[in-house]
VOGU-3710 file (C-alpha; in Angstrom, 3 decimals, decimal comma):
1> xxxxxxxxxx> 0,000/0,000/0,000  1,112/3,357/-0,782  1,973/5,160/2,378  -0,762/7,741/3,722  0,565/11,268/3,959  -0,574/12,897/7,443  -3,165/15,269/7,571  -3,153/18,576/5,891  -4,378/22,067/6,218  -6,814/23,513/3,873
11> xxxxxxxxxx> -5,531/26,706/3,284  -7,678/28,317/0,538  -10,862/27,419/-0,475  -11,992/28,853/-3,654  -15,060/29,405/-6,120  -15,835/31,000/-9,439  -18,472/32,071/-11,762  -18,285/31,211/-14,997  -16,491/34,519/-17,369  -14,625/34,718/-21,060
21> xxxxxxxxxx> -11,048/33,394/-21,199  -8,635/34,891/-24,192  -9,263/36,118/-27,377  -11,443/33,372/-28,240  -13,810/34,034/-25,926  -14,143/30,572/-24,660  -16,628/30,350/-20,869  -14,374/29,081/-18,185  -14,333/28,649/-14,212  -11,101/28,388/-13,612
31> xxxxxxxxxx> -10,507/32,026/-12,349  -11,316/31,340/-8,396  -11,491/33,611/-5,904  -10,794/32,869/-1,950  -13,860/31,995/-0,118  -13,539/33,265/4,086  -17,006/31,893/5,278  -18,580/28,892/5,586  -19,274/27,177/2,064  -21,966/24,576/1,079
41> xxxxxxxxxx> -20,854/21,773/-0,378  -23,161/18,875/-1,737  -23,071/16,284/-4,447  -22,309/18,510/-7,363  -19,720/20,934/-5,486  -19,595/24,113/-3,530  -22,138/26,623/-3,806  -21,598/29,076/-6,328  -19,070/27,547/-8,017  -19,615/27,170/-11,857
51> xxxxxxxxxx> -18,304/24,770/-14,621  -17,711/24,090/-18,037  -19,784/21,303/-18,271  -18,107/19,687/-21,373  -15,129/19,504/-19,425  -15,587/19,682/-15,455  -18,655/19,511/-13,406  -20,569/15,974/-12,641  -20,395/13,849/-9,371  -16,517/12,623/-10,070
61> xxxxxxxxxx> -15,478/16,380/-10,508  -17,400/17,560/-7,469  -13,597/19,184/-6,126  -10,712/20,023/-8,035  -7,834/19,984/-5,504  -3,770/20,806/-6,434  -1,080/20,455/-4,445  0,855/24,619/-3,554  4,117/22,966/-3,382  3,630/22,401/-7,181
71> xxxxxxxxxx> 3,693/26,309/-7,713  7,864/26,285/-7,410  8,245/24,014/-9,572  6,148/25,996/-12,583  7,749/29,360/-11,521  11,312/27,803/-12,821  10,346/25,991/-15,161  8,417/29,535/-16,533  10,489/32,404/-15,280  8,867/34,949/-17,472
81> xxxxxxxxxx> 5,424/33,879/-16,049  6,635/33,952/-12,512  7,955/37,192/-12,521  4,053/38,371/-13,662  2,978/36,357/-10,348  1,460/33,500/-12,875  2,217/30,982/-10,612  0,349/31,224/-7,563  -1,541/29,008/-5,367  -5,455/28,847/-7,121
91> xxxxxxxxxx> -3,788/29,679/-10,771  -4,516/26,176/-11,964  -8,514/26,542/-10,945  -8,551/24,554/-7,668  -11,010/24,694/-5,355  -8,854/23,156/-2,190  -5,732/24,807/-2,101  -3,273/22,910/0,297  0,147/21,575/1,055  1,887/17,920/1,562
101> xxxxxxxxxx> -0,476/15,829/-0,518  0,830/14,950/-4,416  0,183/12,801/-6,967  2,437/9,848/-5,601  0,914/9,890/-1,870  -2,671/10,452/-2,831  -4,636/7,201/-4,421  -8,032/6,504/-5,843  -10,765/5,598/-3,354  -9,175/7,918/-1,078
111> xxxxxxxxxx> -11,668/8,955/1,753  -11,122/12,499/2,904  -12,697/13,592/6,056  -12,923/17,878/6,298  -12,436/18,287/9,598  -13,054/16,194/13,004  -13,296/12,837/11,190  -14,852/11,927/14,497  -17,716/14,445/14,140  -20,749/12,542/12,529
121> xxxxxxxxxx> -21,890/15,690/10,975  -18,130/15,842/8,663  -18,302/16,523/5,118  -16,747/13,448/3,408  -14,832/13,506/-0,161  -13,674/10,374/-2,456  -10,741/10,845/-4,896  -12,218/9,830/-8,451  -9,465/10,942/-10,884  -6,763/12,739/-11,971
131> xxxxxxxxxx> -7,751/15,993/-13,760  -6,994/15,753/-17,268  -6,165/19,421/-17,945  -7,001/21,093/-21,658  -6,330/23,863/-23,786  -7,741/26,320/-21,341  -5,269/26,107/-18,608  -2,312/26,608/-21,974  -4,858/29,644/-22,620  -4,857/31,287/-18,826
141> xxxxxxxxxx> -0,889/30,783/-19,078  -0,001/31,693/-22,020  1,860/29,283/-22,465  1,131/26,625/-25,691  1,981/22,866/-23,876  1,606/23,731/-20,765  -1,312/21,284/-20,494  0,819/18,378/-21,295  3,820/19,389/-19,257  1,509/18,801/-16,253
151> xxxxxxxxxx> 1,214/15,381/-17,473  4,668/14,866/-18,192  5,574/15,899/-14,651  2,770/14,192/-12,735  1,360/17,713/-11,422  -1,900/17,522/-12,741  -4,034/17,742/-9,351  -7,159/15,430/-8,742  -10,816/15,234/-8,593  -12,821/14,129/-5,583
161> xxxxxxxxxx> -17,024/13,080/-5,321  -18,522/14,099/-2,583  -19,769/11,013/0,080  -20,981/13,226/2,791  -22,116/16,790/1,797  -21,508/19,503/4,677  -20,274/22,557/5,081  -16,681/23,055/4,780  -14,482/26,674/5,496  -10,868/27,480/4,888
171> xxxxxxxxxx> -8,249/26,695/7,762  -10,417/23,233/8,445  -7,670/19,835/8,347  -8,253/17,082/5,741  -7,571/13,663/6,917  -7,387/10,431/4,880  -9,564/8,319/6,902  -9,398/5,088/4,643  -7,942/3,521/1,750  -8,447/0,542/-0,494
181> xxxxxxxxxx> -6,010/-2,268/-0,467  -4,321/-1,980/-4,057  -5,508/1,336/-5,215  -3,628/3,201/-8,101  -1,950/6,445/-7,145  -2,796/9,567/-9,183  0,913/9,088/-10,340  0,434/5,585/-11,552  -3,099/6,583/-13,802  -1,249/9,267/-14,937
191> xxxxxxxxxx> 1,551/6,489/-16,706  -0,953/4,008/-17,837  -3,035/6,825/-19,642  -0,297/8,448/-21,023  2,959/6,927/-21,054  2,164/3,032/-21,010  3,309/1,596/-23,995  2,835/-2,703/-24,029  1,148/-3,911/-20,516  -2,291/-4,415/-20,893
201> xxxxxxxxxx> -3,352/-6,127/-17,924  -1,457/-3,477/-15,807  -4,131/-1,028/-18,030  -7,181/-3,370/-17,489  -6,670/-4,039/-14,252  -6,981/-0,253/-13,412  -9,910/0,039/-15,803  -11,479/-2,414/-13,498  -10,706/-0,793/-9,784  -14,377/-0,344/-8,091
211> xxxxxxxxxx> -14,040/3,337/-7,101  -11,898/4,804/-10,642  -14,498/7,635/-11,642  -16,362/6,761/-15,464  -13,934/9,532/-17,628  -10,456/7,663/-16,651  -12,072/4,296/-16,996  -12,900/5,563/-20,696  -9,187/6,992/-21,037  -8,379/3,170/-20,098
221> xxxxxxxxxx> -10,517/1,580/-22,193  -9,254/3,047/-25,209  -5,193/3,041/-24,495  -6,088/-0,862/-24,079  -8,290/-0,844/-27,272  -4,871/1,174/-28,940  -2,293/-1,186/-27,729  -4,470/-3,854/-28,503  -4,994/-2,762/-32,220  -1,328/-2,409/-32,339
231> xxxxxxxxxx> -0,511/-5,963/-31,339  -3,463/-6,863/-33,639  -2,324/-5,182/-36,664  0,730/-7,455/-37,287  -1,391/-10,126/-37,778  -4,767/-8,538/-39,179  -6,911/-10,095/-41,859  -8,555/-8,172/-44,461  -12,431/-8,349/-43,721  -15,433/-8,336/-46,076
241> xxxxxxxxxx> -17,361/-4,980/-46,248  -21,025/-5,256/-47,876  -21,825/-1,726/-50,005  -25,074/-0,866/-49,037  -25,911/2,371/-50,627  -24,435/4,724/-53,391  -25,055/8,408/-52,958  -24,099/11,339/-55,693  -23,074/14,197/-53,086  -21,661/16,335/-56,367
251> xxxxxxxxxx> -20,811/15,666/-59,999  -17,596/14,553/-58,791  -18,040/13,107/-55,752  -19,703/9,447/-54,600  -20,261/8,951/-51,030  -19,889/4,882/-50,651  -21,826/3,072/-47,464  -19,932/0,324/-46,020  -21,177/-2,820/-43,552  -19,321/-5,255/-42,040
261> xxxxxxxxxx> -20,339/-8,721/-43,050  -18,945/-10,102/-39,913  -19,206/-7,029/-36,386  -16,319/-6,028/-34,141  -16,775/-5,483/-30,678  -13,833/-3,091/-30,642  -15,779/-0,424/-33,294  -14,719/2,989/-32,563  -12,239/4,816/-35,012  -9,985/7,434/-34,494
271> xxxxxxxxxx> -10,899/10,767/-36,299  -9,194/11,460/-39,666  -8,941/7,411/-40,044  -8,719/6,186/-43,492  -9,252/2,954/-44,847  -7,272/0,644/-47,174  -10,040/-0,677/-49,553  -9,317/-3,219/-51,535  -11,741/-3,459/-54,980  -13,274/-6,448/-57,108
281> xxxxxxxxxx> -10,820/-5,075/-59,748  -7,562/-5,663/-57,122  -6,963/-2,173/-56,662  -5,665/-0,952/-53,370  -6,371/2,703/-52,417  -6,518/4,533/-48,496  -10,120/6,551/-48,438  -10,987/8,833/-45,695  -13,540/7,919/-43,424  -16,598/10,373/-43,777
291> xxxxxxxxxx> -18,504/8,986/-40,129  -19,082/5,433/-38,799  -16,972/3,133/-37,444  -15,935/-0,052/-38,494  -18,818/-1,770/-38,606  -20,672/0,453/-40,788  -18,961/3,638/-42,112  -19,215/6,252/-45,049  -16,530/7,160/-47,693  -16,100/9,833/-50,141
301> xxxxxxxxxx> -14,296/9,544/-53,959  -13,776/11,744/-55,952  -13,060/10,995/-60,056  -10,118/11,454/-60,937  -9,657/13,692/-63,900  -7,599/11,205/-65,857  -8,714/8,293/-63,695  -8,466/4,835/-65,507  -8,240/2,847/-62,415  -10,227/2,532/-58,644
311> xxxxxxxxxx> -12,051/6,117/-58,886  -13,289/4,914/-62,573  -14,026/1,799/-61,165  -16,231/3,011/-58,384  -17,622/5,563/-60,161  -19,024/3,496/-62,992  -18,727/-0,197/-61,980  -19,547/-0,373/-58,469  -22,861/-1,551/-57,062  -25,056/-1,783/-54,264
321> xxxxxxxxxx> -24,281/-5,400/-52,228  -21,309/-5,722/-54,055  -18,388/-6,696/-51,701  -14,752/-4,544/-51,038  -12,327/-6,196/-48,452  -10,929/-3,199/-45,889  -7,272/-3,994/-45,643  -7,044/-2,361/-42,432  -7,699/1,506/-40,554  -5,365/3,957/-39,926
331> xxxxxxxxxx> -5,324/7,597/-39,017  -2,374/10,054/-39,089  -3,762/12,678/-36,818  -3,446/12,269/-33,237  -5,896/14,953/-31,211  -3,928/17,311/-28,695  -5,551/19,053/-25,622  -2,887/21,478/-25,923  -4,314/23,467/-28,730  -6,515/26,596/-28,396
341> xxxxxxxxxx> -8,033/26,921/-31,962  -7,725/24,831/-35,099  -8,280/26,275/-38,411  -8,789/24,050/-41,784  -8,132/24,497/-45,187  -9,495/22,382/-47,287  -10,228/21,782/-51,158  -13,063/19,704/-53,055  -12,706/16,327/-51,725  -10,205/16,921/-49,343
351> xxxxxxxxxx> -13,261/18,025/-46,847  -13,249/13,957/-45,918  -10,180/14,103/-44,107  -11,564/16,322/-41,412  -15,597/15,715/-41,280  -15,188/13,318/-38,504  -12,786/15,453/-36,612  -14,933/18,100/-37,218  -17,950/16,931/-35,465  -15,597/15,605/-32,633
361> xxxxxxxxxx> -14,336/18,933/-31,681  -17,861/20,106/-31,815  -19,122/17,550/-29,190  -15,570/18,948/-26,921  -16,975/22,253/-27,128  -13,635/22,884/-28,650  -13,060/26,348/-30,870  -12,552/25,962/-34,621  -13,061/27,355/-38,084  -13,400/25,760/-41,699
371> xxxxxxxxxx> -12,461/27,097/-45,014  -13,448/25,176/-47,333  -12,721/25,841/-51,435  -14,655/24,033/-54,207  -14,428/24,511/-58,227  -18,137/25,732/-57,704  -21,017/26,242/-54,933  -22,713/22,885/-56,298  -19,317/21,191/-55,588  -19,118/21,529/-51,508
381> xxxxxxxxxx> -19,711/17,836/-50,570  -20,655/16,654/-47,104  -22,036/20,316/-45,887  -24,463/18,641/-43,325  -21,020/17,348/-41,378  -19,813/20,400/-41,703  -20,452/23,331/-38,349  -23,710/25,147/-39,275  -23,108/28,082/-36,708  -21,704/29,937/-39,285
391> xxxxxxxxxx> -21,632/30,042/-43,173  -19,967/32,559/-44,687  -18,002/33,037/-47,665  -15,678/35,364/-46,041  -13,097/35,877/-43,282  -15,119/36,842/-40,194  -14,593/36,892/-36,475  -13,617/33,574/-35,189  -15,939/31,637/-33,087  -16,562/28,008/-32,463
401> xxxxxxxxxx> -18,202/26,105/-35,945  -17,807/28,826/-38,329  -17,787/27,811/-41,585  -16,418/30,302/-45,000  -17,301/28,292/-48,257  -15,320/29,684/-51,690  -16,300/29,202/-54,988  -13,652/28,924/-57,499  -16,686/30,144/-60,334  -17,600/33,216/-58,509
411> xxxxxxxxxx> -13,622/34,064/-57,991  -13,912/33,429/-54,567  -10,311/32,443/-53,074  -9,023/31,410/-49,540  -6,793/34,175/-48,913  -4,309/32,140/-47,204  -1,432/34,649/-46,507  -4,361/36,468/-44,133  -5,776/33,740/-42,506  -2,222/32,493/-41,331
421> xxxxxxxxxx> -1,290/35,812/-40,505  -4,559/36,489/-38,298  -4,321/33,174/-36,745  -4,954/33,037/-32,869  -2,709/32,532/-30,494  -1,772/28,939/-29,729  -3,763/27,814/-32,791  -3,363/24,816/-35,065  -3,673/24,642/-39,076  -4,624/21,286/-41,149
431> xxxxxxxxxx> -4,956/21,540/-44,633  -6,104/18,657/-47,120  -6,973/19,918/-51,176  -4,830/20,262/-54,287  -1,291/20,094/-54,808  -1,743/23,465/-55,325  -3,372/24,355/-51,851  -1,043/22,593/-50,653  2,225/23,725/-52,122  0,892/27,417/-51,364
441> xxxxxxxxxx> 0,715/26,589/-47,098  3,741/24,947/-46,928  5,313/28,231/-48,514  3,395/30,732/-45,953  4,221/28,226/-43,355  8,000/28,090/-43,361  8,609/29,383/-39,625  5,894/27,926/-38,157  6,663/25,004/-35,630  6,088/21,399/-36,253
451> xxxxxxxxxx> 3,095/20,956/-34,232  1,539/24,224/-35,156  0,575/22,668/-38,905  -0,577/19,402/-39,986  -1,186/18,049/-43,611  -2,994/15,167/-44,907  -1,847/13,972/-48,302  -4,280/12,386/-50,661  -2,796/8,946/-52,102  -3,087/9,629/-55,945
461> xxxxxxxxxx> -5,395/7,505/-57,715  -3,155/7,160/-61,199  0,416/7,148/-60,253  3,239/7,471/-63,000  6,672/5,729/-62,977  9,630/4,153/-65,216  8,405/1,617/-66,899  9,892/-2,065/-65,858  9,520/-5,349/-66,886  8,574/-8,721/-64,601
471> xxxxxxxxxx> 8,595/-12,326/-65,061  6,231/-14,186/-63,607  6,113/-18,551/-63,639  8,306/-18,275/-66,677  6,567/-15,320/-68,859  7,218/-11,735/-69,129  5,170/-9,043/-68,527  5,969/-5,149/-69,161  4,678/-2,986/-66,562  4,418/0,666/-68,495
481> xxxxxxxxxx> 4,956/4,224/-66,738  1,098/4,350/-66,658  0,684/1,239/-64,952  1,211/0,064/-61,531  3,030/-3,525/-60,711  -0,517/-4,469/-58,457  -2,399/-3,734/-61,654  -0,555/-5,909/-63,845  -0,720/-9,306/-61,701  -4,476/-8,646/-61,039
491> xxxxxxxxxx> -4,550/-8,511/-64,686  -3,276/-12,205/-64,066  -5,596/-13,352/-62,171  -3,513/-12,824/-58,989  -5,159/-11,932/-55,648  -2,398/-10,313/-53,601  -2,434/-9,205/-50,055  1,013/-8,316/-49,256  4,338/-7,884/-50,957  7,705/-7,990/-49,798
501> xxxxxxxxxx> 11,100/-7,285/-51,454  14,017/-9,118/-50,335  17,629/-8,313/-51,548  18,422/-5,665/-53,401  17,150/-4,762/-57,390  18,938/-5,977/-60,628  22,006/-4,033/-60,640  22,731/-2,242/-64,484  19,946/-1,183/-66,072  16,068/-1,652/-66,175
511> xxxxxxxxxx> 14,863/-4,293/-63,651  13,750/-7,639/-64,170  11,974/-8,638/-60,938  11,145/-12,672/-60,299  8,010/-13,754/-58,313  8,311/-17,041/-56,628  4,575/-17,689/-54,584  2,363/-19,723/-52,560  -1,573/-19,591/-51,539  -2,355/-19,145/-48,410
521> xxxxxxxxxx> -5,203/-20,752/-46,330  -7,646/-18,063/-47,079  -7,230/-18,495/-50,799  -4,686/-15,218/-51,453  -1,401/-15,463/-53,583  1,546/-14,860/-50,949  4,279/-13,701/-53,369  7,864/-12,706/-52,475  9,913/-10,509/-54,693  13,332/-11,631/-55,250
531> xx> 16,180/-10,116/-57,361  18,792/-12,103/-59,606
//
């Protein structure tokens, strides 16, 4: 058992309405002010003491408490913030402001007792979980990580429920008057949620402890359902996928309906996943994921211009109940609670990448803006998972869910230059379109640190190459510049599910590449590419 700190004085207690934080404009409690008298405090908290509900609030987040000794630390670490008094003890938004206890001596299931844990009459308090802090405290800071550095350093604070409500003053001594045999320090939460990278059963097992409040036992749930998926992935099979309906969303563009012929229990996706789809032609291309998960999901393709290969083939071959295998999921985005604002710029199809993201942030009550370019107005795909607070074909003031929409036909163009320029503080920029779009960002964004932009590259749907040729059982085939090595076995009659090259290539001029193979138990050519 982890030892039990002694009892502690509470020095400050503290409570806050609710007021606008930064330029943004975002509601937040976490500007508290000393409370002298005698305070309330039932099963949702102290009396007049207001919440963000999206983030804090609820029975486990009755009391945010945070170790003062912390303060020190932060005022070295931040030297220009210290010297403007940053740091002080209630800067972080607590409500208990005290000394002694930390996140390595306090666990969950704690039972706090505010003051005479003899008296009958004694408010009592449970530790639930460690706070999980967000953009907000980065915002109140001013400083762009600062959320994750409390993380990092295991100085995060903790929530309590309330067990006994009361009334409860400043100067009164909290005592821990129990705790459960086995129970997870704050400390040891914070490394299985964020820093845990292979033990599973160390993560379930935690997941599983009777008093953990419901939002860490979520944050557990899915680092097991990640590390699990990684494991899994090694060793994945492609699965069946059923198309179940077939919806024009613009001259160009084909939303595609997906079911799983066989369910997972382990559903959820990632936002901005893509999946590998495999088609009846043998084609292999990565497609954003529109919304769903992966039992039933939504995809949108665009036609390629010049396409003579899986957008053709979608556009003009594919049919309801027809079957595509999914490969396997990925995403290339991973969410941070560090960011203040996000702002996207995207073109035509390149809206999929986000939509799920998108409605995500939405849900977190999290501040964003879309601009989103298209050839004409008829050619915005997906609008009704885009944010409807605000549509606008202009640059206006930033709030949560605007929206600007350009049209390309009424020379309407995402002034990019501006929008980069104007960008809030502590704000993040993802871009998916054109090459063009593209190429134009990356310019303006030279300067701009790594995490501060974020691009998602379309796979192209017609690649072009030297042409090679390959021999396959005895006979030789010529794979052209137009013409991908996948689409000339398929050609064959080969079904492939994964290549790998051994050795290195011919040596001398234009390569001749050998195929020695095998089928495997589910009926797929196994084929290993060697060089001589």
């Amino acid at each position: 058992m982890t030892f039990i700190p002694p009892s502690t004085r509470l020095d400050e207690l503290r409570t806050s309405r609710m007021r606008p934080l930064g330029s943004l404009g975002v509601q937040s409690g976490i500007f508290k002010l000393p409370r002298d008298e005698l305070v309330s405090l039932d099963w949702t908290g102290l009396d007049a003491d207001e919440h963000d509900l999206t983030f804090h609030g609820g029975p486990d987040k009755a009391i945010h408490q945070y170790c003062a000794d912390h303060y020190s630390f932060w005022r070295a670490k931040y030297p220009d913030q210290a010297e403007a008094n940053a740091f002080q003890p209630g800067g972080f938004g607590e409500n208990f402001v005290a000394t002694g206890w930390n996140e390595d001596n306090v666990c969950i299931g704690d039972i706090i007792a505010i003051g005479d844990p003899a008296d009958p009459a004694c408010a009592l308090l449970q530790v639930s979980i460690p706070r999980q802090p967000c953009f907000k405290l980065n915002t109140r800071f001013a400083i762009a990580n600062l959320a994750g550095q409390t993380h990092k350093h295991n100085r995060t604070g903790w929530y309590y429920r309330v067990r006994r409500p009361g009334k409860v003053r400043a100067g009164m001594r909290l005592t821990i008057v129990s705790r459960i045999d086995a129970a997870p320090s704050i400390s040891r939460l914070h490394h299985l949620i964020h820093r845990e990278t292979s033990d599973v059963e160390a993560i379930r097992a935690a997941m599983n402890f009777v008093a953990l409040g419901k939002e860490s036992r979520r944050d557990l749930l899915n680092k097991q359902k990640e590390l699990e998926r990684g494991k899994a992935r090694t060793k994945s099979r492609p699965s069946k996928y059923k198309v179940i309906s077939l919806i024009r969303e613009t001259k160009r563009i084909l939303a595609i309906e997906l079911e799983a012929r066989s369910s997972s229990t382990s559903a959820q996706l990632a936002p901005c996943s893509f999946a590998n789809i495999r088609l009846p032609n043998g084609m292999c291309r990565n497609y954003s994921v529109v919304e769903g998960d992966r039992n039933r999901f939504i995809l949108g393709v665009a036609m390629a211009e010049t396409g003579q290969g899986a957008s053709r083939y979608i556009h003009e071959q594919l049919m309801i109940g027809d079957d595509l295998i999914v490969n396997n999921f990925d995403a290339t985005l991973t969410h941070s609670s560090d960011v203040s604002h996000r702002i996207f710029v995207v073109g035509g199809v390149g809206v999929t990448a986000f939509t799920a993201y998108f409605r995500h942030l939405a849900r977190a009550n999290q501040s964003f803006e879309v601009h989103y370019a298209a050839r004409t107005s008829d050619d915005h795909a997906f609008l009704r998972h885009l944010p409807s607070a605000k549509l606008s074909n202009h640059i206006g003031a930033q709030q949560t869910g605007s929206c600007f929409l350009y049209s390309s036909d009424k020379h309407e163009r995402i002034d990019l230059a501006e929008i980069l320029r104007k960008r809030p503080w502590n704000s993040q920029v993802l871009v998916c379109g054109p090459e063009r779009m593209v190429s134009e960002v990356k310019a303006l964004s030279r300067g701009m640190e790594s995490g501060e932009i974020h691009i998602e590259s379309f796979e192209s749907a017609e690649l072009g190459g030297d042409p090679f040729d390959i021999v396959l059982n005895g006979q030789m085939f010529h794979v052209g510049e137009r013409d991908s090595l996948l689409d000339i076995l398929f050609v064959q009659g080969r079904q492939l599910w994964r290549l790998s090259r051994h050795g290195d290539f011919w040596r001398g001029g234009p390569p001749r590449l050998w195929f020695d193979g095998c089928r495997d138990e589910c009926g797929l050519d196994v084929v290993v590419l060697l060089s001589r």
